[in-house]
C-alpha positions in Angstrom: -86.0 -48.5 73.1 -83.0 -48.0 74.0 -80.1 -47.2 71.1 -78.1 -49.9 69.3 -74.8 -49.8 69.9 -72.2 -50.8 67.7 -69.2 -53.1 68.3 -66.0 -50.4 69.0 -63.6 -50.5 66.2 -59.7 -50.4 66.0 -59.7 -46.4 65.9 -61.6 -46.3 69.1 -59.1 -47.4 71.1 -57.1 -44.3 71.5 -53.3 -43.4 70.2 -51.3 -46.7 69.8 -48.3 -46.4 72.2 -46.0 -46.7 69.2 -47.1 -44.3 67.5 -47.3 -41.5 70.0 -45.2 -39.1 70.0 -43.7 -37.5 73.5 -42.1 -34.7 75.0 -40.0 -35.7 78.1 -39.3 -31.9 79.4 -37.6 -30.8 82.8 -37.1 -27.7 84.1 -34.4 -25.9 85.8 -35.8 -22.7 88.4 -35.2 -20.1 90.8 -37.6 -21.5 93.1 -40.9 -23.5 93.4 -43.5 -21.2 93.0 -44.6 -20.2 89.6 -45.9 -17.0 90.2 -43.0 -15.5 91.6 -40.0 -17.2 90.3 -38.6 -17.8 86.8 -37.0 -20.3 84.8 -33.1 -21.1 84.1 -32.8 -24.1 81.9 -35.8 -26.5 79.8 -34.5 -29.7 78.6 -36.6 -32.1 76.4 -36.2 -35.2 74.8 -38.6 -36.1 71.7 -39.2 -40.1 71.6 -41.4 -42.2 69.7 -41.6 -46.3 69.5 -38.6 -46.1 71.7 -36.7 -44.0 69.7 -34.9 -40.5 70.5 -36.1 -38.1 67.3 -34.7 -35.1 68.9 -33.5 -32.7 71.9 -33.7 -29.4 73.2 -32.1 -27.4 75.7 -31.6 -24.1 76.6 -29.8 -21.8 79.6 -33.0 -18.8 80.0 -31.8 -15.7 81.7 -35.0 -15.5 84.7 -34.6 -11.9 85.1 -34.4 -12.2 88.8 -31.3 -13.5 90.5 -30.4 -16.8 91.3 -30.8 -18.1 95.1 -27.5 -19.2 96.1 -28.5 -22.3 97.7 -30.1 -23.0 94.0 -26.9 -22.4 92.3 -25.3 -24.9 94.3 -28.3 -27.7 93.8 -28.0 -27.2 89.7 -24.9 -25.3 88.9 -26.7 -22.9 87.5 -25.8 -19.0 88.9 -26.3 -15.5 87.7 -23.3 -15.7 85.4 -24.3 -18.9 83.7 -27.6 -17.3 82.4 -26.2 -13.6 82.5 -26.3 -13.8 78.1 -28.9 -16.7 77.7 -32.2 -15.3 76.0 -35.5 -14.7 78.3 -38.2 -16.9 78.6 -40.5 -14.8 76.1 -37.8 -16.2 73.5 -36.9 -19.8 74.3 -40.6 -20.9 75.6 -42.0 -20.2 71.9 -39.2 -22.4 70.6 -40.1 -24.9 73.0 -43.6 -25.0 71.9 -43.0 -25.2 68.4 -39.9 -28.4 69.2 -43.7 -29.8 71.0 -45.5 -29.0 68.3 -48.6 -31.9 68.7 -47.0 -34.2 71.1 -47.5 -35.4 74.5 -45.8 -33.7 77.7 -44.0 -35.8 79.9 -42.2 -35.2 83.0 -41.6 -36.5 86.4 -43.6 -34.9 89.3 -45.4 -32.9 86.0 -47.5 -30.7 88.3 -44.4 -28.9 88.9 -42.9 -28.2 85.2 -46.3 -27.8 83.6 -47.3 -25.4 86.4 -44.1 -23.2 85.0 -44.8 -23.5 81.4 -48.2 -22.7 81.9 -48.0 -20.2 84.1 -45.1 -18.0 81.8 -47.1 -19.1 78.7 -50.3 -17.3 80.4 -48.1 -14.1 81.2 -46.8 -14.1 77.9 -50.2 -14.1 76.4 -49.2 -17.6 74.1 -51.7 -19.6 73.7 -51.1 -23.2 75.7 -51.7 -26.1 73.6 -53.0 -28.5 76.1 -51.2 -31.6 75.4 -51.9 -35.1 76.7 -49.8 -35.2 80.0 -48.1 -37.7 81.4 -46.5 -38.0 84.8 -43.7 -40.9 85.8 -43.5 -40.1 89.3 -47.3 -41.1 89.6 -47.3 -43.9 87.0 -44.0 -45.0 89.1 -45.6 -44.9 92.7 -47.9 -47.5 91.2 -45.6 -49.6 89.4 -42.7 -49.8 91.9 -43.9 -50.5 95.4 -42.0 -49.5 98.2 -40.8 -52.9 98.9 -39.0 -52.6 95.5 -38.0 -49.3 95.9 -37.1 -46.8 99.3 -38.9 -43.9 96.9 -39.6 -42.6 93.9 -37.4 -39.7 93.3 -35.9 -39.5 90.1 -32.3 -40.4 91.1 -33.1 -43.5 92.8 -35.9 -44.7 90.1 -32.9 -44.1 87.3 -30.6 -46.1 89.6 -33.1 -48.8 90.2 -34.4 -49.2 86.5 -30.3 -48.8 85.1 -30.8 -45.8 83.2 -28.0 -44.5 81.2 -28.0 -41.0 82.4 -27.9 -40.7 86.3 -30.0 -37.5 87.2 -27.8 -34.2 88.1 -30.3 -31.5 88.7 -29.5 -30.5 85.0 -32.8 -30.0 82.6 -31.5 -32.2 80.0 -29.7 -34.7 81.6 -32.8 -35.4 83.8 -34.9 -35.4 80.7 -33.0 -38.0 79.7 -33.0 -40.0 82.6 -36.9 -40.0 82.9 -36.7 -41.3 79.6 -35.2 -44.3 80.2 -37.8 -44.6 83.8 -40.8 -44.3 81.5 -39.6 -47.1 79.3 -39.3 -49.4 82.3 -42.7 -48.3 83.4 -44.2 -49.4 79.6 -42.6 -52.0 79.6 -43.8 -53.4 83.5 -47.4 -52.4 82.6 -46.9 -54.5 79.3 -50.3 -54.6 77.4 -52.1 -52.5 80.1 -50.7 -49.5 78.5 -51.1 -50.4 74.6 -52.3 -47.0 74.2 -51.4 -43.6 75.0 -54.7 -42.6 76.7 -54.0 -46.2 78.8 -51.0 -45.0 79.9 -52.1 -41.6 81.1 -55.3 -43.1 83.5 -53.0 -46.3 84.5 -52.3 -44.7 88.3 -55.9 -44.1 88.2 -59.7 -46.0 88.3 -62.6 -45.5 85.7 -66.2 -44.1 87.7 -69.4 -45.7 88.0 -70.9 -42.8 86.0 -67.8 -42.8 83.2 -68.7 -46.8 83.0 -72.5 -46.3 82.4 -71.8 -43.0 79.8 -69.3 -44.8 77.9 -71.5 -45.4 75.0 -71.8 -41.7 74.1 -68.7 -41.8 72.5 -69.3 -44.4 70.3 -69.8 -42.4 66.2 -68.1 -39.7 67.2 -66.0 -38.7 63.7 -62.1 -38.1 63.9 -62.2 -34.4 62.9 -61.9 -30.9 64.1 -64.7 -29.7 65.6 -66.9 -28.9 68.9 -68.6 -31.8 71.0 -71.5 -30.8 73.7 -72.1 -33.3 76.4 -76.3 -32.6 76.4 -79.1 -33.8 79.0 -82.7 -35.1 78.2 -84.2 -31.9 77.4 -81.3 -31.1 74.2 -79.4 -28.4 77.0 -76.2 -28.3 76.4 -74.3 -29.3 80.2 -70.2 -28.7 79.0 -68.8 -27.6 75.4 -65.2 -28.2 74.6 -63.0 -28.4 71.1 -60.7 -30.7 69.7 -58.8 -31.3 66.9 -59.8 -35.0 66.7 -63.5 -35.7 68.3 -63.2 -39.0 68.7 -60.4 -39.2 70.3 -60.9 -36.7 73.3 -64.4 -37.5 73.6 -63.3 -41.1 74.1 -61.3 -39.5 77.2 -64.2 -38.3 79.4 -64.9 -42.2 79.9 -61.5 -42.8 81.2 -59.8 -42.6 84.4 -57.4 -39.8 82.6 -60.5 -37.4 83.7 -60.5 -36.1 87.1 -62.0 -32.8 86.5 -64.9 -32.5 89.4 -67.2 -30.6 87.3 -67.2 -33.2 84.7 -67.4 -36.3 86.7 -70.5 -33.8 88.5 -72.1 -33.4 84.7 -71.8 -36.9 83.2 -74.7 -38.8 85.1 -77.0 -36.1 83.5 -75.5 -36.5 80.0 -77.8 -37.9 77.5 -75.8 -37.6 74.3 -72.7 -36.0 72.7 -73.5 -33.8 70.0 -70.9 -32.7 67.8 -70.2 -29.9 65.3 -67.7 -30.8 62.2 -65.1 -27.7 61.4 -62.8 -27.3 58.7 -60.1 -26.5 61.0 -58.9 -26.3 64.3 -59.2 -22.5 64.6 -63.0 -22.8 63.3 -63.6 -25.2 65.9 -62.0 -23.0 68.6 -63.9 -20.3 67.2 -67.2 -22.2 67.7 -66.6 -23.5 70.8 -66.3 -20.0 72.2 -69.6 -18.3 70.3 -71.7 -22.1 71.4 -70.3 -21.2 74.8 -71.6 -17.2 74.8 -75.1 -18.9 73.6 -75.8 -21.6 75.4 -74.1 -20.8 78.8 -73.5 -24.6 79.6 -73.0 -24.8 84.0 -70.4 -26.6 83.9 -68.0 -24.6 81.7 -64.7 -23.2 83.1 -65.0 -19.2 84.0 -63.3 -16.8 82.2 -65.6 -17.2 78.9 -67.6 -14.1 79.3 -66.0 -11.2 77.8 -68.8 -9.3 78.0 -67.1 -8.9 81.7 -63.8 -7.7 80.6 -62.5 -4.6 82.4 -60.7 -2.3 80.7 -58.5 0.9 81.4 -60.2 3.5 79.8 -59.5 7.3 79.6 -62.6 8.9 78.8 -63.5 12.2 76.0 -62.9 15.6 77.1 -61.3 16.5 80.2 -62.2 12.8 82.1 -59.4 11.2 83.9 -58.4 7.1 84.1 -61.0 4.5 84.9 -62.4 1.5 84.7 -64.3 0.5 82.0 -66.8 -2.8 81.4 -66.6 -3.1 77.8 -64.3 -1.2 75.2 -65.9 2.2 73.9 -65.2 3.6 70.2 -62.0 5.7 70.7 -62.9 8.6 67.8 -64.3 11.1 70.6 -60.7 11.4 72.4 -61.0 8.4 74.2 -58.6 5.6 74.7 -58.2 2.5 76.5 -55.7 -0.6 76.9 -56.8 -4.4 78.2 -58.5 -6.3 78.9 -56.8 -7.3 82.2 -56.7 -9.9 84.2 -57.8 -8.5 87.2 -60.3 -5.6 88.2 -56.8 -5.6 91.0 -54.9 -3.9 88.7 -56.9 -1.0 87.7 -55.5 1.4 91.0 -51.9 0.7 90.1 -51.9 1.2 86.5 -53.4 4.5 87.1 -51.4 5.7 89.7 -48.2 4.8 87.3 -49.6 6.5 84.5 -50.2 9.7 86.5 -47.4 9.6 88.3 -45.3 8.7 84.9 -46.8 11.7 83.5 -47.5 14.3 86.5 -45.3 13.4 88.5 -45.3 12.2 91.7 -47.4 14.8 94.3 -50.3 15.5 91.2 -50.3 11.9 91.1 -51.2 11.3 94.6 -54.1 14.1 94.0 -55.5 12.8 90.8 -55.3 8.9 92.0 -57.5 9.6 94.8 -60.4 10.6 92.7 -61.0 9.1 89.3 -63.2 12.2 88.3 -60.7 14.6 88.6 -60.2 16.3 85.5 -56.9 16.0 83.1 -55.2 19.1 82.0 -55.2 19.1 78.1 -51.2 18.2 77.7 -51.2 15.2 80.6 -54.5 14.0 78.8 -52.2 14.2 75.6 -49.3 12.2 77.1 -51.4 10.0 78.8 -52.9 8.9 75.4 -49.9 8.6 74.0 -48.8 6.0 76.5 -52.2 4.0 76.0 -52.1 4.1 72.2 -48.8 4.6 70.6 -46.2 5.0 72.5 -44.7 3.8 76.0 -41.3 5.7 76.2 -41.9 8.3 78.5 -43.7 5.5 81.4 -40.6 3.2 81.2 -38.1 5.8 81.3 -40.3 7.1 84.6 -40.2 3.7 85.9 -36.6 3.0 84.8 -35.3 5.6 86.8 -37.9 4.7 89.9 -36.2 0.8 89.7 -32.2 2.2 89.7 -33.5 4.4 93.1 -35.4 1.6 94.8 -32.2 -1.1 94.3 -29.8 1.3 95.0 -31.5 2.3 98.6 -32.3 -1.4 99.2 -36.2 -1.2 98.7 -36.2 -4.8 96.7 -40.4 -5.4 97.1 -41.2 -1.9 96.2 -39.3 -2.0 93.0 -40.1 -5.7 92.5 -44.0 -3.9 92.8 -43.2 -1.5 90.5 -42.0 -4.0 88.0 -44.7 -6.1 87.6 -47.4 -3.0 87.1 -45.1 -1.6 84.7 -45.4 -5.3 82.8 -49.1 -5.5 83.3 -49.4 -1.5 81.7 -47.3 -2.9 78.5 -49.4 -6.6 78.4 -52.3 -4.6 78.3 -51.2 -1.9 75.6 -50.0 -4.5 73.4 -53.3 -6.6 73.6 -55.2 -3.5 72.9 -53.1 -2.5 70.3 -53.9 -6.0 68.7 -57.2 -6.1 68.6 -57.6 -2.3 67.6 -55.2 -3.1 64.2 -57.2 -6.0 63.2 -60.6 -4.5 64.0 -60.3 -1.9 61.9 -60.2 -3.6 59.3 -63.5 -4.3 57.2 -61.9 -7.6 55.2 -58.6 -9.9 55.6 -58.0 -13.3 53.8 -55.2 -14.8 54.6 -53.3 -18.0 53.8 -50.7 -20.4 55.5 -49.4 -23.7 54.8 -50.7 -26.8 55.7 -50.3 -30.8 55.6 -54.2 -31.8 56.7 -55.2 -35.2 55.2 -58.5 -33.8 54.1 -56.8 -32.3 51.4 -54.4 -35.4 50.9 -51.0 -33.9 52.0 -49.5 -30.3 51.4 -51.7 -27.2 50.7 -53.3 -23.9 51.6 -55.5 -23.5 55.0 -57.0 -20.1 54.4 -58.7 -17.8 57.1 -61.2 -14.8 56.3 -61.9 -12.2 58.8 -64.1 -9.7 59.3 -63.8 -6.7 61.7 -61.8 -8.7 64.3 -64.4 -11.6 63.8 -64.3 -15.2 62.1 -65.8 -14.9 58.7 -64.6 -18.1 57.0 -62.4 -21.0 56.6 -61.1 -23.3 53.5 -58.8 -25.9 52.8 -57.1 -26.1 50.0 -54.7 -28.0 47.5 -51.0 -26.6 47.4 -51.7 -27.0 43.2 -55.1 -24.1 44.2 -54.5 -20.7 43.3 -55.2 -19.4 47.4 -56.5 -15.7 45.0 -59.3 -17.4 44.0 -60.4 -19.4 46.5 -59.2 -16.2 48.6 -61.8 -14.2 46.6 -64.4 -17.3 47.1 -64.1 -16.7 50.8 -64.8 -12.9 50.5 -67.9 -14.1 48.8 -69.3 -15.5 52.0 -71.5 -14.4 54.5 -71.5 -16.0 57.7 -75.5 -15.4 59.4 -74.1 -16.5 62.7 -71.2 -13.4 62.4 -71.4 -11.1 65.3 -72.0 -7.6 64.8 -68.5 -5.6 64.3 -68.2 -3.7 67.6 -65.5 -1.0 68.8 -62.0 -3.0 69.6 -63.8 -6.3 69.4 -66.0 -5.3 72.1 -67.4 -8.7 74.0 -65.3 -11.1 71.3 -61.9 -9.8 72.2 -61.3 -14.1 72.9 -62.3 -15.3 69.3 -60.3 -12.6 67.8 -57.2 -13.1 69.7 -57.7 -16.5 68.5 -57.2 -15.6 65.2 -54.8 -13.2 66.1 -52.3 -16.1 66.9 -53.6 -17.8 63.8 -52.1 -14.5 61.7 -49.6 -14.5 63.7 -48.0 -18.0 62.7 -45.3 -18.7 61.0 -45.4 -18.9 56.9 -48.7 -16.5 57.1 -49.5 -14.5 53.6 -51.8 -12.0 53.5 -54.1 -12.7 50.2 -56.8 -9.8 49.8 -57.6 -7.0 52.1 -60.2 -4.7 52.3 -59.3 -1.4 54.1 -55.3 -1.3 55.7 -53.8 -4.1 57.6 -50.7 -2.7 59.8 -50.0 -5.5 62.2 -49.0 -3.8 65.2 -45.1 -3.9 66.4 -44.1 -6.3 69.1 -41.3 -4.3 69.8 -43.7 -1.4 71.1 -45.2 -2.5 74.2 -43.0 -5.6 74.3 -41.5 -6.6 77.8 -38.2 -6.5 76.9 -38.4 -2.7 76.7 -38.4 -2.2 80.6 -35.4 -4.0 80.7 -33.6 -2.3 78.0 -34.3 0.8 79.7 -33.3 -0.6 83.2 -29.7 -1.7 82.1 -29.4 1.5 80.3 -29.6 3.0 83.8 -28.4 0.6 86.2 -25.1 1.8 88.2 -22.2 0.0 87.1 -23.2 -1.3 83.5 -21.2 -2.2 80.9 -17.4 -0.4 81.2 -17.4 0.2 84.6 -18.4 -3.1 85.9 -15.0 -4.2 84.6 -12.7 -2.9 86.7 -13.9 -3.9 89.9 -17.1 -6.1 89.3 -17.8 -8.9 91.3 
C-alpha cells in the first residue's frame, strides 16, 4: 500500500523571496582562468526585500602583474593594487560580509569559479551558498527581440538601472542589482521563492516529478539526509544545515548534477540523521560516507588515499607515503597533498634547498638514497618546524630566474614552493590538535534551539569529534564543558598517528576552533595551536621583496 502523503505546508515551499538574503558580488581579474590568474578587486552588494543592507569592496594585490590590455578594460594597474592586501586577507572578509546568504552575480560561473578556486588554494572551507545567475535568468526573461544581448551594460541600460556598468567590481555589483529586481519583478509570482528563482531558466525531470514525495517530513534542522533504494543502501549522503529545505531542492530544476538525476529513479526514501550542529552534521556526513560508500558520492572522500611526503627513520631519504606514520622514530612528514603530481618537485626543492643543487640532482633520482645525518636534520626541520632556510633558497632562485628573464621557471618554482608551505601548515595542524588526548571548547552562538544567544560547545578527542552541546548564554559552558568530557562516543574512531585516514573530519573541526570568539574550556594534555605565520604564504613573498633588485630606496630615484 502505498504511503500516505500529507498535504505540503507553508514551510515547504522553500525561502520566501523577501526574506532571503543575497550577495550580489563581481569580480575584478588578471585574466579568465582561475588557475593561473588572480584577483584585483571584489565588489558586493547585500540586499534583502529590495533593500541595500550593506557593501563591500576591496583593491587585492594578485601577486602577478597586471596585463596591460586589462588595465585599460578596468583601470586597474600594478600601481593601483601595489599596497592593497592579498587575497588570503580580503577573501576571509568577504566570506564572513556573506556569512549565510545567497551568491549572486552575472555570468556566476565565472566569479564563483575565482572564489572557489582561491578559497580551495587557501585551504578555507567554501560555504556553498545558493547561487544565482542573472545572465541566465536574463536570457530567459528578455528575448532577443527585446534585447540585441544580454551583457550587463546593455541589460542595465535596457532595465534603467541607476549605475551604468564600468568594469569596476562594485559599480557592476550594483548594476546587477538593479537587473535582478527587473528580472523578479517580470517573473512576478513565478519566483515567490528563492529556490523558484534559482531553477526559473530551468525544467523539473520526469524522475524529480515522480520522487518528489520523499521530501515530504523531512524536519528543518542540522543534520545528514541519505537518498536510499529498496533494499535500505544508502545511493548519495549529503549535509545541511536545514534538511528540509535542501532536500526539497533535489526535486527542483535548481539540480543539474548528472549523478543525482542518475540516482533518483532508484531512490526509495530519504532517511535523515538529526545533529546538534552544523559541524556534527558535517562530521557525520563524512564517517556515513567512509561506511557506507554510497556510488554516487563525489571523490575525494577517501582519506584513507591520502599521499603524504614522508621522510622516513634512520638514514631514509623523501618519499611518498599512503597514510601518515607515527613521527617518534625520526620520521616526519607534511600533507596531505593534492596531487600524487607534486611529490617529485617537493623533493627535489627540499634537497636542493638543503644540498644544494648537483647532490640534489643525485639524491632526486633515487628515493632510497640515503641522507647524511645533518641534511636529514635540516630536512626535518623544514618539514616540522621551521621553513627559513627553503624560502631563503627559493628566494634567491626567484631574483636569478626574473633577472635573466626565465618568467615560467620561476613562476614553476613559485607554486612548489607554495604547495611545500600548504602542506607543512596542514600537517602542522593536524599534528597540534592530535596530540592532544581532550579539548572542550566553546563559541558563541544565536541557534533558536536554545531560544536566542548562548554557548555552542565542541569536544574533541585526539583530532576526532567527541561531542557537541548547545547551550544557554545564562549556562556556566565549565559544567556543561565537564558534562561533555563525560561522554563517550561508541562510533569514535580509534586515535591514529596525525589523524591518520580522518585528516577531513578533523580539519573540519579545525576551522570550527579556528573561528572567531573561540574559548578554550578544559584541556586534557597541551593545546599549542600552531602559528599561521610559520608556513604561511605570505613568507615567500616577504623573502622575495627582501631580495628583489631595486626595492625600496633605490626604486626611487629612477623607478618606473
Amino acid at each position: 500500500m502505498p504511503a500516505r502523503r500529507r498535504q505540503m505546508s507553508f514551510e515547504d515551499l522553500g525561502t520566501p523571496l523577501a526574506e532571503a538574503t543575497l550577495v550580489v558580488v563581481d569580480l575584478e581579474t588578471t585574466g579568465t582562468d582561475p588557475s593561473t590568474d588572480g584577483i584585483t578587486e571584489i565588489g558586493a552588494v547585500k540586499v534583502r526585500g529590495g533593500e541595500v543592507l550593506g557593501e563591500f569592496r576591496s583593491f587585492v594585490d594578485p601577486q602577478r602583474p597586471i596585463p596591460a590590455y586589462v588595465a585599460a578594460l578596468t583601470g586597474i594597474s600594478d600601481a593601483t593594487v601595489r599596497d592593497a592586501p592579498v587575497i588570503a586577507t580580503v577573501l576571509p572578509m568577504f566570506l564572513d560580509f556573506v556569512g549565510d546568504a545567497a551568491l549572486v552575480a552575472h555570468n556566476a560561473r565565472f566569479d564563483v569559479g575565482f572564489l572557489t578556486a582561491h578559497a580551495a588554494r587557501l585551504e578555507l572551507t567554501w560555504p556553498r551558498p545558493t547561487v544565482l545567475d542573472t545572465l541566465a535568468l536574463a536570457r530567459t526573461v528578455f528575448r532577443r527581440d527585446e534585447v540585441r544581448d544580454h551583457k550587463l551594460g546593455t541589460l542595465a541600460a535596457h532595465v534603467g538601472a541607476s549605475v551604468t556598468p564600468d568594469h569596476r567590481a562594485l559599480s557592476d555589483a550594483r548594476a546587477t542589482v538593479d537587473v535582478l529586481h527587473a528580472i523578479i519583478a517580470r517573473l512576478g509570482p513565478a519566483a515567490g521563492t528563492l529556490e523558484d528563482l534559482g531553477s526559473a531558466h530551468r525544467r523539473t525531470s520526469p524522475a524529480q516529478l515522480r520522487k518528489k514525495h520523499l521530501a515530504e517530513g523531512i524536519p528543518a534542522v542540522p543534520g545528514v539526509y541519505a537518498f536510499v533504494d529498496i533494499a535500505g543502501n544508502a545511493l548519495y549522503v549529503g549535509t545541511s544545515r536545514n534538511l528540509r529545505s535542501r532536500v526539497r531542492t533535489y526535486f527542483t530544476a535548481a539540480e543539474t548534477r548528472r549523478k543525482v538525476l542518475d540516482m533518483l529513479p532508484r531512490a526509495e526514501q530519504v532517511r535523515v540523521l538529526e545533529c546538534r550542529t552544523p559541524t556534527e552534521a558535517s562530521v557525520r556526513e563524512l564517517r556515513m560516507i567512509a561506511a557506507e560508500k554510497p556510488p554516487s558520492n563525489r571523490q575525494g572522500l577517501t582519506p584513507e588515499k591520502a599521499l603524504w611526503l614522508r621522510l622516513g627513520p634512520g638514514r631514509e631519504g623523501l618519499r611518498a607515503a599512503r597514510l601518515a606514520r607515527p613521527e617518534e622514530d625520526g620520521s616526519a612528514q607534511i600533507g596531505p597533498l593534492a596531487s600524487r603530481h607534486d611529490v617529485e618537485p617537493l623533493k627535489a626543492l627540499l634537497t636542493d634547498a638543503v644540498m644544494g643543487r648537483g647532490r640534489a640532482l643525485e639524491q632526486h633520482g633515487a628515493s632510497g638514497t640515503p641522507l647524511e645525518g645533518g641534511h636529514r636534520a635540516r630536512i626535518r626541520r623544514a618539514l616540522l618546524e621551521d621553513p627559513s632556510e627553503v624560502l631563503d633558497h627559493v628566494a634567491g632562485r626567484l631574483r636569478a630566474h626574473v633577472a635573466a628573464g626565465r618568467y615560467e621557471e620561476a613562476e614553476r618554482l613559485r607554486r612548489t614552493t607554495l604547495t611545500y608551505l600548504a602542506a607543512a601548515r596542514r600537517a602542522s595542524r593536524l599534528r597540534a590538535i592530535g596530540a592532544v588526548d581532550l579539548l572542550v571548547a566553546a563559541r558563541p552562538s544565536s541557534d533558536p534551539v536554545i531560544g536566542g544567544r548562548g554557548w555552542e560547545l565542541l569536544a574533541v578527542r585526539r583530532g576526532a569529534f567527541a561531542a557537541t552541546a548547545l547551550v544557554p548564554w545564562s549556562t556556566d559552558p565549565v559544567a556543561a564543558a565537564q558534562e561533555l568530557a563525560a561522554r563517550r562516543d561508541p562510533d569514535l574512531p580509534t586515535p591514529a598517528p596525525m589523524c591518520q585516514g580522518h585528516h577531513q573530519e578533523t580539519e573540519i573541526l579545525l576551522g570550527w576552533l579556528e573561528g572567531e570568539g573561540v574559548r578554550t574550556v578544559l584541556v586534557e594534555g597541551t593545546w599549542e595551536q600552531p602559528a599561521r605565520a610559520r608556513f604561511d604564504a605570505e613568507s615567500l613573498a616577504e623573502r622575495f621583496a627582501r631580495t628583489a633588485p631595486d626595492h625600496d630606496e633605490d626604486a626611487g630615484a629612477g623607478g618606473a
